[in-house]
N, CA, C and O atoms as a Maestro MAE file, in Angstrom:
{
 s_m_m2io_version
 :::
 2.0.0
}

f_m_ct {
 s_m_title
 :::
 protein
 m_atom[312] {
  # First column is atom index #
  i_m_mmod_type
  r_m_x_coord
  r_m_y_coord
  r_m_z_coord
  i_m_residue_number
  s_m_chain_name
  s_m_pdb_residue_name
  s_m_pdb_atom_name
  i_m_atomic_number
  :::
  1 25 101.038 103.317 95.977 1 A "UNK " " N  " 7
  2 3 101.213 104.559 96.698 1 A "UNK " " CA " 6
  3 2 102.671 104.710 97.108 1 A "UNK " " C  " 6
  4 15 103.473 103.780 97.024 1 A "UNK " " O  " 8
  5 25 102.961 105.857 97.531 2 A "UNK " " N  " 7
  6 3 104.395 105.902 97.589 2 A "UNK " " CA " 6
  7 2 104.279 107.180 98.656 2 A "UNK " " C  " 6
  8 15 103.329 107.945 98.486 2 A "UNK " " O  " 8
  9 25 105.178 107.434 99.716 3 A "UNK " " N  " 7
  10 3 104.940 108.578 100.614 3 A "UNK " " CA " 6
  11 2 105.802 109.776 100.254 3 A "UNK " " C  " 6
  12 15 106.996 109.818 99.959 3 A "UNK " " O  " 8
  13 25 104.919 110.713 100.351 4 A "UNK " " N  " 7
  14 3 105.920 112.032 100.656 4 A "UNK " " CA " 6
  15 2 107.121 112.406 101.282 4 A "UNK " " C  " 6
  16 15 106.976 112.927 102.388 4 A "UNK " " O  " 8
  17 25 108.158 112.289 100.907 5 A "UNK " " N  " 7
  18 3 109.142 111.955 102.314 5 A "UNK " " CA " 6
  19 2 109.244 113.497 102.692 5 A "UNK " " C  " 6
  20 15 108.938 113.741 103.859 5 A "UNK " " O  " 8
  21 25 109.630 114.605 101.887 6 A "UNK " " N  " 7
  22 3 109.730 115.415 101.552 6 A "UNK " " CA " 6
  23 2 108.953 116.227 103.150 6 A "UNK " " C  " 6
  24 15 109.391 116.800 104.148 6 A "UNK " " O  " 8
  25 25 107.488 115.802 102.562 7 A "UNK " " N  " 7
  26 3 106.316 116.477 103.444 7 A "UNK " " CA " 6
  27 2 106.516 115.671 104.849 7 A "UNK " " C  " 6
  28 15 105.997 116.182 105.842 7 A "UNK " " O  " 8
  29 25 106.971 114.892 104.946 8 A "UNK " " N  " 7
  30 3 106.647 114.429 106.198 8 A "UNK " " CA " 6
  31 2 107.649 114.724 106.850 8 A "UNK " " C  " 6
  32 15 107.327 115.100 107.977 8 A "UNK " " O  " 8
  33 25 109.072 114.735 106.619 9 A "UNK " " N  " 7
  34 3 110.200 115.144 107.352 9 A "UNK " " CA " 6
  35 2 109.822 117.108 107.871 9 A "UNK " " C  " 6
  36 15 110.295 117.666 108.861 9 A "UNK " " O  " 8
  37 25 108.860 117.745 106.823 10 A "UNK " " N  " 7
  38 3 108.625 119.305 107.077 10 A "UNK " " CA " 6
  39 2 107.481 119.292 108.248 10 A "UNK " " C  " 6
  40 15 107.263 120.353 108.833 10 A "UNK " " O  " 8
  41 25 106.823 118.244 108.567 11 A "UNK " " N  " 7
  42 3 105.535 118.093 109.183 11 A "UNK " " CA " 6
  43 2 106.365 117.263 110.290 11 A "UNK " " C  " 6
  44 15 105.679 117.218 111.311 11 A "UNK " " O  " 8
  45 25 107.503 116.640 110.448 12 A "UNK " " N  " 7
  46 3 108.270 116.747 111.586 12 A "UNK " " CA " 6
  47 2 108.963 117.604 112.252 12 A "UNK " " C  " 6
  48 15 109.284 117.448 113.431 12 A "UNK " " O  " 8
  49 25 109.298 118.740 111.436 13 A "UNK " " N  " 7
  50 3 110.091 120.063 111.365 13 A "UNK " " CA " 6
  51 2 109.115 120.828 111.911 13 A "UNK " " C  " 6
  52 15 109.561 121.562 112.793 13 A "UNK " " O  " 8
  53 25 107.744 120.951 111.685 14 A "UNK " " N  " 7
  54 3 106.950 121.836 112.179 14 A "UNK " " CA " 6
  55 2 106.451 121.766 113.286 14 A "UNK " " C  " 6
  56 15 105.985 122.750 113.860 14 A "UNK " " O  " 8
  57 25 106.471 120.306 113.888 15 A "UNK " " N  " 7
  58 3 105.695 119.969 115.009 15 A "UNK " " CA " 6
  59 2 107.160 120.257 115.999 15 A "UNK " " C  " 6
  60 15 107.014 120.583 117.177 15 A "UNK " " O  " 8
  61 25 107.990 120.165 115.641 16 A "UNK " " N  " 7
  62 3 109.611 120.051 116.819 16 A "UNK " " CA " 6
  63 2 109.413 118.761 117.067 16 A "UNK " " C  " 6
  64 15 109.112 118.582 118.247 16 A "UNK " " O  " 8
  65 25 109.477 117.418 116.189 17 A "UNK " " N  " 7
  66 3 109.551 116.195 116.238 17 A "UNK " " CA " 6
  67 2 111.120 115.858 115.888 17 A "UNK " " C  " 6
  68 15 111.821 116.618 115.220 17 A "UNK " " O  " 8
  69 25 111.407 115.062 116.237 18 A "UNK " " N  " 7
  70 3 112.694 114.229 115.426 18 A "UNK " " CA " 6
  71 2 112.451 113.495 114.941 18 A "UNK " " C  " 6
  72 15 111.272 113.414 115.283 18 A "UNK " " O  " 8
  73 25 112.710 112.196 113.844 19 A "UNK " " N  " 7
  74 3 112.456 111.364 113.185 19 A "UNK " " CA " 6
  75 2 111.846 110.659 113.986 19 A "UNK " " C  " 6
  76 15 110.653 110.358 113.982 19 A "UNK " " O  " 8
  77 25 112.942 110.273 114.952 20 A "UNK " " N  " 7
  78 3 112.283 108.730 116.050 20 A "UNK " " CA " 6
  79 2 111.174 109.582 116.439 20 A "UNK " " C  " 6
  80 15 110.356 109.364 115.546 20 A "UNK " " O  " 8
  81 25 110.802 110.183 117.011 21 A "UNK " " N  " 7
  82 3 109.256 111.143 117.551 21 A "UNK " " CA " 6
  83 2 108.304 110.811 116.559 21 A "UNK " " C  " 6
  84 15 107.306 110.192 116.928 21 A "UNK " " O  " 8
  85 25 108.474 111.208 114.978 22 A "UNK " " N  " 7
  86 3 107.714 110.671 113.993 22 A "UNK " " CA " 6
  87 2 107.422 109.247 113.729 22 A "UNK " " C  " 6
  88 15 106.268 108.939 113.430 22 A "UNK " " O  " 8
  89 25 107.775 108.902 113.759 23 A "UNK " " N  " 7
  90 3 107.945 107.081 113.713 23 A "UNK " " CA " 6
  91 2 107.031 106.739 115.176 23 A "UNK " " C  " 6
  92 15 106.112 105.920 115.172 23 A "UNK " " O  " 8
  93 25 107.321 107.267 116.022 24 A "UNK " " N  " 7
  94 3 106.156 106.785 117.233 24 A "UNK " " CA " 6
  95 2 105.146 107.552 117.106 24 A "UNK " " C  " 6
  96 15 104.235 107.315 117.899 24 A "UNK " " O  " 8
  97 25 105.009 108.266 116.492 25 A "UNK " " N  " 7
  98 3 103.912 109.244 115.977 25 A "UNK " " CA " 6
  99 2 102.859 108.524 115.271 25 A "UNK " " C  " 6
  100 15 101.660 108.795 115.201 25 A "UNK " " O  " 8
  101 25 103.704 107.284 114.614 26 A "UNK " " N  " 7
  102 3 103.282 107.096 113.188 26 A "UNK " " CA " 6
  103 2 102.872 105.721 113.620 26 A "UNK " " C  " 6
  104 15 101.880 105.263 113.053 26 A "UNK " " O  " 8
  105 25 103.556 104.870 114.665 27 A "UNK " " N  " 7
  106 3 103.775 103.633 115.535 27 A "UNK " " CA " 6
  107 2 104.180 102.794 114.603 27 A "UNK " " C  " 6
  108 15 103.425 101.915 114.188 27 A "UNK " " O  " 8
  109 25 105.329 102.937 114.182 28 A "UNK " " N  " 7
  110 3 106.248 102.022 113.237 28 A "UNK " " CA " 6
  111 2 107.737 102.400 113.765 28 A "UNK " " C  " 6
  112 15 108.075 103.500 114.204 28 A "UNK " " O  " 8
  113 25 108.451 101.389 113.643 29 A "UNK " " N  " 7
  114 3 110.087 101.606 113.865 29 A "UNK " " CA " 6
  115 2 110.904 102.526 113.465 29 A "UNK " " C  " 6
  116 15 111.223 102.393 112.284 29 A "UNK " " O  " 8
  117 25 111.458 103.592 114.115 30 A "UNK " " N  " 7
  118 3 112.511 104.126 113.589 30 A "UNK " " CA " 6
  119 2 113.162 104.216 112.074 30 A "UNK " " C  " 6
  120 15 113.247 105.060 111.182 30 A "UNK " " O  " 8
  121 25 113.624 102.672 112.334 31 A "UNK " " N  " 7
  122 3 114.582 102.510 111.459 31 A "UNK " " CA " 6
  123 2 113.866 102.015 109.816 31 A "UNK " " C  " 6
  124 15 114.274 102.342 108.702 31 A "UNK " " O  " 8
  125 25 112.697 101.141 110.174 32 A "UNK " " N  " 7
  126 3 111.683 101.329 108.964 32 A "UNK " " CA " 6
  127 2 111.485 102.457 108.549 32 A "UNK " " C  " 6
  128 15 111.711 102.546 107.342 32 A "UNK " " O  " 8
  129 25 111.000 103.809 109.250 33 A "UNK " " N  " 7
  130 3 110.829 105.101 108.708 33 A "UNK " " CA " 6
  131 2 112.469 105.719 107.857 33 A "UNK " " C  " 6
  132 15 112.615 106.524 106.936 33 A "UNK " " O  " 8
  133 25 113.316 105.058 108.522 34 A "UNK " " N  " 7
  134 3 114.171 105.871 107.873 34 A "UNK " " CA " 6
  135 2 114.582 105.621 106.869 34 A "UNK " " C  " 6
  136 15 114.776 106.407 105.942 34 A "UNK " " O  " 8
  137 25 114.813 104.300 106.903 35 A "UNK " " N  " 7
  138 3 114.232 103.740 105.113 35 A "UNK " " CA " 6
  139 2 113.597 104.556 104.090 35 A "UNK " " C  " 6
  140 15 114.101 105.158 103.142 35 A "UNK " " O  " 8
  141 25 112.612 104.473 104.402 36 A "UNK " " N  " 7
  142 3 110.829 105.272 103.973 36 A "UNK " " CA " 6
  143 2 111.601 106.466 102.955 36 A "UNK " " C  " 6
  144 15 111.680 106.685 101.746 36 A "UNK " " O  " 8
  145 25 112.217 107.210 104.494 37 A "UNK " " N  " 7
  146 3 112.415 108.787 104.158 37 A "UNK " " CA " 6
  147 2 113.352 108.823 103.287 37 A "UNK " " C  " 6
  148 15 113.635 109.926 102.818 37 A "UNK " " O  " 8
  149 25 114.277 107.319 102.719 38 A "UNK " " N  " 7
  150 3 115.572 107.584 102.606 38 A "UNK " " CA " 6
  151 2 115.547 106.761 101.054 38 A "UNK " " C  " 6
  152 15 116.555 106.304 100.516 38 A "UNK " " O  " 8
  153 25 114.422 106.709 100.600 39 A "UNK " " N  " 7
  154 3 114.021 106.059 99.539 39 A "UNK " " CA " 6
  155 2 114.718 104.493 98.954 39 A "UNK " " C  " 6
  156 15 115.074 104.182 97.818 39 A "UNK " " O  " 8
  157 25 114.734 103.618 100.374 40 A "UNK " " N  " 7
  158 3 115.363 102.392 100.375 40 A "UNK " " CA " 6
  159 2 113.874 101.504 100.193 40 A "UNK " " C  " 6
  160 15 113.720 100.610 99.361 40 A "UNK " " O  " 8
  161 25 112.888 101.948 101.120 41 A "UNK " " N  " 7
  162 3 111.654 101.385 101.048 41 A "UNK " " CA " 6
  163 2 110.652 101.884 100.380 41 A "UNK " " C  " 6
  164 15 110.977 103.026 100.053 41 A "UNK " " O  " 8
  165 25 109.563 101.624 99.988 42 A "UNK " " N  " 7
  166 3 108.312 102.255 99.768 42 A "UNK " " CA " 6
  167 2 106.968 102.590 100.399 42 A "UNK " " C  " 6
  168 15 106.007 103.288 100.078 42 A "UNK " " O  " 8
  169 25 107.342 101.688 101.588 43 A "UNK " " N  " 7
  170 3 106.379 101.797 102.635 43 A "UNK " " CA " 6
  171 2 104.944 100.882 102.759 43 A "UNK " " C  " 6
  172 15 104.248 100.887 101.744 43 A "UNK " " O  " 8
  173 25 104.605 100.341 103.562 44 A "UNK " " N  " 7
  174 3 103.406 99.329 103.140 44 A "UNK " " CA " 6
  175 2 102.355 99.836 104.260 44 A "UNK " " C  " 6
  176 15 102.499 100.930 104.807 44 A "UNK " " O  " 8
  177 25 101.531 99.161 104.492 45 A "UNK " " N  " 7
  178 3 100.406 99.261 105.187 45 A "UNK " " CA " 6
  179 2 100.416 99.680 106.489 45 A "UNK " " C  " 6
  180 15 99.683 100.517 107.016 45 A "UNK " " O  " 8
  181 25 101.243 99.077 106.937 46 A "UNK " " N  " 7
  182 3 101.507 100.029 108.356 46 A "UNK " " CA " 6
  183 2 101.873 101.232 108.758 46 A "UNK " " C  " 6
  184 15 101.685 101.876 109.791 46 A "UNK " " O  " 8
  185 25 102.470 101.440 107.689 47 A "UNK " " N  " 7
  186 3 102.793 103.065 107.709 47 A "UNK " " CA " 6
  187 2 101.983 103.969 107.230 47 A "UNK " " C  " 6
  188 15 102.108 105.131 107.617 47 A "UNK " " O  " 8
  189 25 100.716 103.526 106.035 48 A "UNK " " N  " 7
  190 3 99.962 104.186 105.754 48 A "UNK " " CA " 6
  191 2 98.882 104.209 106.060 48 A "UNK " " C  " 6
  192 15 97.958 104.753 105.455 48 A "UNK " " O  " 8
  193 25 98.830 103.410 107.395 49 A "UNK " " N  " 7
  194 3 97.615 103.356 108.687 49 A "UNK " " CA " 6
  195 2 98.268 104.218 109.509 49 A "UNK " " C  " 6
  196 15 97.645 105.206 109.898 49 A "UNK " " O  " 8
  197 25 99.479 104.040 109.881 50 A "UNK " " N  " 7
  198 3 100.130 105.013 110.676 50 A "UNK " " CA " 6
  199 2 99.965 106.382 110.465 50 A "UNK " " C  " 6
  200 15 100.016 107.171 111.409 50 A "UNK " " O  " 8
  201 25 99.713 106.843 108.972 51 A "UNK " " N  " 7
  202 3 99.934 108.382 108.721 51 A "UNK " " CA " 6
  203 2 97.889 108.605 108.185 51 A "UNK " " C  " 6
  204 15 97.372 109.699 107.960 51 A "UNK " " O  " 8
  205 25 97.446 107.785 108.144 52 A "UNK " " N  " 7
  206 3 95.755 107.419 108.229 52 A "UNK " " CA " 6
  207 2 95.436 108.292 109.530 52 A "UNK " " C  " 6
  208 15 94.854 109.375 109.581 52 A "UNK " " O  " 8
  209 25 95.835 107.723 110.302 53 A "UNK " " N  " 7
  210 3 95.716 108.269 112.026 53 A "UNK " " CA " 6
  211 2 96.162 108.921 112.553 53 A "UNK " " C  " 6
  212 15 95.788 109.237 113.682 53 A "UNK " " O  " 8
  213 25 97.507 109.574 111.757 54 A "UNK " " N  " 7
  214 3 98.273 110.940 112.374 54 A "UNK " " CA " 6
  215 2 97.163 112.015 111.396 54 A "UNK " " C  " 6
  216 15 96.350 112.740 111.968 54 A "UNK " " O  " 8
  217 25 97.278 111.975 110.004 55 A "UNK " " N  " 7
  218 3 96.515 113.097 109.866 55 A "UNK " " CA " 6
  219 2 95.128 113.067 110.120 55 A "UNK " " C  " 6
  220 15 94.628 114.123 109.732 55 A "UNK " " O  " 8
  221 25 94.359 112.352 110.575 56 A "UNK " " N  " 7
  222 3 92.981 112.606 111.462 56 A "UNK " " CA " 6
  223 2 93.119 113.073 112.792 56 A "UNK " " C  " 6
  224 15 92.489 114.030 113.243 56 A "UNK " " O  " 8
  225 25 94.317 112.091 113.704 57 A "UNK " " N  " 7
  226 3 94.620 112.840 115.192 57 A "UNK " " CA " 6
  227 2 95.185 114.470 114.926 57 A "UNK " " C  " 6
  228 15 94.688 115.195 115.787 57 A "UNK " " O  " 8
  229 25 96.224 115.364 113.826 58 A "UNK " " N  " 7
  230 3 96.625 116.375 113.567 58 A "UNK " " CA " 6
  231 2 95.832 117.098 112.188 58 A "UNK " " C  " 6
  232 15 96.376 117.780 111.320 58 A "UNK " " O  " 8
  233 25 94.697 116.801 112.263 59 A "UNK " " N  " 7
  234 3 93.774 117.279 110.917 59 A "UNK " " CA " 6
  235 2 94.469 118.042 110.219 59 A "UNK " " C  " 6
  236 15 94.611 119.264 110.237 59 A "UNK " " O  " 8
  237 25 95.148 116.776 109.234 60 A "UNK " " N  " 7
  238 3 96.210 117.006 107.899 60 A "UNK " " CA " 6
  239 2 95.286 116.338 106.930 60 A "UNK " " C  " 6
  240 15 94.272 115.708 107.233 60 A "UNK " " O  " 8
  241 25 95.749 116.550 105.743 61 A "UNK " " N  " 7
  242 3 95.188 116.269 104.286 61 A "UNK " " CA " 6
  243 2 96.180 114.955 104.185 61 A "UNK " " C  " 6
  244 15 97.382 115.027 104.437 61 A "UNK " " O  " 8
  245 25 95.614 113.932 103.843 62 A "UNK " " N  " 7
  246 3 96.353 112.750 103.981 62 A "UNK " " CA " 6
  247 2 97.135 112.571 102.921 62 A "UNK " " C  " 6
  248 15 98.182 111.924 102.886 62 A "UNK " " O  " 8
  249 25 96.426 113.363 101.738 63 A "UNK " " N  " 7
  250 3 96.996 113.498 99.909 63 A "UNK " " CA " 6
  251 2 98.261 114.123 100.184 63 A "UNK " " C  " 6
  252 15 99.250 113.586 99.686 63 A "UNK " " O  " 8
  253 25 98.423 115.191 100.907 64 A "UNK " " N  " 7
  254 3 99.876 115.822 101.017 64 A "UNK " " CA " 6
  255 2 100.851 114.893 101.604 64 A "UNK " " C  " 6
  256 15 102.059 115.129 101.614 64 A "UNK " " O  " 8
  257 25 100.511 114.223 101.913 65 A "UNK " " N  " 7
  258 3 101.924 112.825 102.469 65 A "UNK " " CA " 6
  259 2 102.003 111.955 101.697 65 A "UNK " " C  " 6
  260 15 103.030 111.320 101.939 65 A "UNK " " O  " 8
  261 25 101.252 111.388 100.527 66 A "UNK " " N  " 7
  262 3 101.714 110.117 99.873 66 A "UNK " " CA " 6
  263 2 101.270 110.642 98.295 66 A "UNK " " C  " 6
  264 15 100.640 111.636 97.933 66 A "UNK " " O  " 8
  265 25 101.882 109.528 97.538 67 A "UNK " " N  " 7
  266 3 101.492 109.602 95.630 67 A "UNK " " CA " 6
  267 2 100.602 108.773 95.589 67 A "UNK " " C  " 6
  268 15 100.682 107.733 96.243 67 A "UNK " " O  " 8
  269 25 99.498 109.076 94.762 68 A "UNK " " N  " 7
  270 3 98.988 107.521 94.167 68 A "UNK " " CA " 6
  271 2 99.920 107.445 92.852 68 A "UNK " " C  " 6
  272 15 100.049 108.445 92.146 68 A "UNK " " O  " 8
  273 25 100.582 106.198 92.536 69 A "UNK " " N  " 7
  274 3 101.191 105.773 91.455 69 A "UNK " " CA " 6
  275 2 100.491 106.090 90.058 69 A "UNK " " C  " 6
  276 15 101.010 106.754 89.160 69 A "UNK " " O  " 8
  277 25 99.126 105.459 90.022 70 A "UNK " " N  " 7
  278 3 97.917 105.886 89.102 70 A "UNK " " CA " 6
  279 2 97.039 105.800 89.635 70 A "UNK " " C  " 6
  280 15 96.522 105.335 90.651 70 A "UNK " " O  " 8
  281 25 96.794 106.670 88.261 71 A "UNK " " N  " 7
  282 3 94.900 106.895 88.930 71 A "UNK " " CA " 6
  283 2 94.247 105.939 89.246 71 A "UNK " " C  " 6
  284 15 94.595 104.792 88.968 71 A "UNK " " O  " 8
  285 25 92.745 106.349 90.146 72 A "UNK " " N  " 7
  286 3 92.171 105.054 90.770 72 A "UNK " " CA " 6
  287 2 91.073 105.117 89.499 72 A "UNK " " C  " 6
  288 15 90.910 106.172 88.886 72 A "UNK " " O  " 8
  289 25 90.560 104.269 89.263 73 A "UNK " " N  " 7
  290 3 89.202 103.800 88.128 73 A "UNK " " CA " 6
  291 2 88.179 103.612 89.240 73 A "UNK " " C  " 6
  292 15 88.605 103.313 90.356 73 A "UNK " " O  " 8
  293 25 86.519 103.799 88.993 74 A "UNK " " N  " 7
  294 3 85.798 103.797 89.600 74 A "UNK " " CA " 6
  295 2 85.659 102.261 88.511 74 A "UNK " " C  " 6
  296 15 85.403 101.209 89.096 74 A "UNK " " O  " 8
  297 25 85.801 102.237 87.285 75 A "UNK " " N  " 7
  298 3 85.397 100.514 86.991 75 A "UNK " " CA " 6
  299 2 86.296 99.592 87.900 75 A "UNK " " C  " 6
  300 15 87.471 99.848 88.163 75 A "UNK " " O  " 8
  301 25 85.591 98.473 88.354 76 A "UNK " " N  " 7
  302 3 86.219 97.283 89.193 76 A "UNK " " CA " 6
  303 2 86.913 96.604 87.473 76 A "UNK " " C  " 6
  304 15 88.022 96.106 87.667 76 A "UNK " " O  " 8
  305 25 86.640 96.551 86.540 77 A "UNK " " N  " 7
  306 3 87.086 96.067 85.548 77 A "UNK " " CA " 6
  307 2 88.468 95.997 84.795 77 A "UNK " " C  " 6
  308 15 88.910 95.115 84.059 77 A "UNK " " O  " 8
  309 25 89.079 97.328 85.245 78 A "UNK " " N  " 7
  310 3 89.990 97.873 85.074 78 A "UNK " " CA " 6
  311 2 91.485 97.647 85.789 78 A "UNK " " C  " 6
  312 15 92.434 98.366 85.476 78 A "UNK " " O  " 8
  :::
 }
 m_bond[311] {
  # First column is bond index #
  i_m_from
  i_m_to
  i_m_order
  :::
  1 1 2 1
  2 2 3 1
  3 3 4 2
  4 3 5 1
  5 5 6 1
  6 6 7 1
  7 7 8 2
  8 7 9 1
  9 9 10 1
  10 10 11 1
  11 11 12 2
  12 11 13 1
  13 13 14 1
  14 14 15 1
  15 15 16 2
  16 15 17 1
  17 17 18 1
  18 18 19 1
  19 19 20 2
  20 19 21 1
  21 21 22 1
  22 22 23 1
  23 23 24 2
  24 23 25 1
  25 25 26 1
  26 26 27 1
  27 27 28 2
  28 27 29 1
  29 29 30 1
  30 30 31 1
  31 31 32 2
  32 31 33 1
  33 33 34 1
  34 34 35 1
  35 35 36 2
  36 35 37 1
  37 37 38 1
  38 38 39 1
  39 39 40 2
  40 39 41 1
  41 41 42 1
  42 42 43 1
  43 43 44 2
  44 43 45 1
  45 45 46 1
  46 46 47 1
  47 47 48 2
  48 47 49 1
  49 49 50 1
  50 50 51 1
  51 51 52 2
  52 51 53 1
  53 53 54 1
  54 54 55 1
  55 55 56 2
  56 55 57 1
  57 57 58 1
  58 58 59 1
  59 59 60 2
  60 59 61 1
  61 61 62 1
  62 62 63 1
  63 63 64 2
  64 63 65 1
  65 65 66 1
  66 66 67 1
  67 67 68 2
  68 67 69 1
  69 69 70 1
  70 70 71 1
  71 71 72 2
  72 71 73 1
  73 73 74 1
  74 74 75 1
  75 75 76 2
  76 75 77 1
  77 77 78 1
  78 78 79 1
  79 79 80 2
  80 79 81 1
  81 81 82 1
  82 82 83 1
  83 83 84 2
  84 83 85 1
  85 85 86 1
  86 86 87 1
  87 87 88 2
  88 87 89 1
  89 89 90 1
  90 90 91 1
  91 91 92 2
  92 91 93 1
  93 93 94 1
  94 94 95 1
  95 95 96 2
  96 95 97 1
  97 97 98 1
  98 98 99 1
  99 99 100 2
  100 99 101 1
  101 101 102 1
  102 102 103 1
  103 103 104 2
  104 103 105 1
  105 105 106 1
  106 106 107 1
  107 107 108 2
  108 107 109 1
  109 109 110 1
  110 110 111 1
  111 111 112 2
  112 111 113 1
  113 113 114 1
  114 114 115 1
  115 115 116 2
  116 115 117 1
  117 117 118 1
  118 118 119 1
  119 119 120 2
  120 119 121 1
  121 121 122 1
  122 122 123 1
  123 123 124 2
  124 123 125 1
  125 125 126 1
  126 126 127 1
  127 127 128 2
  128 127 129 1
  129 129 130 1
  130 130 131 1
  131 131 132 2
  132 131 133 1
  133 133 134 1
  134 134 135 1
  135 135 136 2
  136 135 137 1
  137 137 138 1
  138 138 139 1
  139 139 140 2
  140 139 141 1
  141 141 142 1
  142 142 143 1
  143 143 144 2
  144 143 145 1
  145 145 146 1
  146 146 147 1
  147 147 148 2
  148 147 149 1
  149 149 150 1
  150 150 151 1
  151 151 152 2
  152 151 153 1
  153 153 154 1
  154 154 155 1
  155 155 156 2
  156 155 157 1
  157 157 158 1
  158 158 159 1
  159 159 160 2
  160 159 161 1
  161 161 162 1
  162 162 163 1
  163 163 164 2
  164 163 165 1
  165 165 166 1
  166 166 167 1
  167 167 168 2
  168 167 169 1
  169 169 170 1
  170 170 171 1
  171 171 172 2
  172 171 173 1
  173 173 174 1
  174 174 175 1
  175 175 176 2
  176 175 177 1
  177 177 178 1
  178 178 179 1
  179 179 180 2
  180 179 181 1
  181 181 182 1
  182 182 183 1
  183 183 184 2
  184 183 185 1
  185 185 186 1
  186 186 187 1
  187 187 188 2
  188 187 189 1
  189 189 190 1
  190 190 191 1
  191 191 192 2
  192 191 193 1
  193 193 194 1
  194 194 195 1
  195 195 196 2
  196 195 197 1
  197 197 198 1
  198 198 199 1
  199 199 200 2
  200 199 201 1
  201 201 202 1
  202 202 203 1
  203 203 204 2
  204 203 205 1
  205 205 206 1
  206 206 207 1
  207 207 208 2
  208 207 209 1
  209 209 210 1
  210 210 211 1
  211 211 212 2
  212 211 213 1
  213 213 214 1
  214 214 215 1
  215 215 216 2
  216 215 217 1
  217 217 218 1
  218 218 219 1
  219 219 220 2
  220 219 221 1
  221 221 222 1
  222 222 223 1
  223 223 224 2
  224 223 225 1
  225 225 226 1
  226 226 227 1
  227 227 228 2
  228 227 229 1
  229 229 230 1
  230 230 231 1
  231 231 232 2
  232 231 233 1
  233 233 234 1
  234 234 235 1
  235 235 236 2
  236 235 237 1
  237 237 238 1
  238 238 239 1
  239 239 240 2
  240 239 241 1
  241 241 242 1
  242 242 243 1
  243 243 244 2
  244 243 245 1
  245 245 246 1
  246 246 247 1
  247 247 248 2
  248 247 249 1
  249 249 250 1
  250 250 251 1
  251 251 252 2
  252 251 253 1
  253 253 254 1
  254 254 255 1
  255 255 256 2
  256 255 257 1
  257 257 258 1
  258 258 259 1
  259 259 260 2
  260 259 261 1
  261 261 262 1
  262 262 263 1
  263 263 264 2
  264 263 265 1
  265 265 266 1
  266 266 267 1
  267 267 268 2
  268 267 269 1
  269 269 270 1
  270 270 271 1
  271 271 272 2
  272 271 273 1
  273 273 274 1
  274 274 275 1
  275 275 276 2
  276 275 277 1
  277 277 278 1
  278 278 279 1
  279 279 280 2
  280 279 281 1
  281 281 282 1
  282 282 283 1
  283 283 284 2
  284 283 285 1
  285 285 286 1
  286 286 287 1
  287 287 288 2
  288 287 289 1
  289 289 290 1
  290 290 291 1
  291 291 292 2
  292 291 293 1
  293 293 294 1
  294 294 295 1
  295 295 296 2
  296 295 297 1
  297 297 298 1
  298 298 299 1
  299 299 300 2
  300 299 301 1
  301 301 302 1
  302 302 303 1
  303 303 304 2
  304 303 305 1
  305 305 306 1
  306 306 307 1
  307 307 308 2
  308 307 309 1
  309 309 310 1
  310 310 311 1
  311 311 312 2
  :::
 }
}
C-alpha cells in the first residue's frame, strides 16, 4: 500500500489543519508524516491505523487516501 499524499494534504486543507494537526490527527509524528507526504517514506502500519481511524472518526472512504500496489486475490495460494 502506499498513501495518497496528494489527498491527504487536501483533507488537511479542508478541515483548516496544518500538517502537525494532521499527524496528531493521525497519532504519528510530525516529522514521520512529512516524510510520508514528501515521498521519502512509504508509510507502515501506524499510519495506516492512524488514517483506519481518522476516516471512520471523519466518515471518509479510506480507498481515497492510500494505493493498493496490486490487486488483492481472494486465493490464499497466490
Amino acid at each position: 500500500m502506499q498513501v495518497n499524499a496528494d489527498a491527504l494534504i487536501k483533507l488537511a486543507e479542508n478541515r483548516g489543519w496544518s500538517i502537525p494537526e494532521l499527524a496528531n490527527q493521525l497519532s504519528i509524528n510530525y516529522s514521520y508524516l512529512y516524510r510520508v507526504l514528501n515521498g521519502e517514506k512509504s508509510g507502515g502500519a501506524k499510519l495506516f491505523i492512524g488514517m483506519l481511524f481518522l476516516c471512520r472518526q471523519e466518515n471518509l472512504n479510506i480507498d481515497d487516501y492510500i494505493f493498493l500496489n496490486r490487486s488483492l486475490s481472494a486465493n490464499n495460494k497466490s
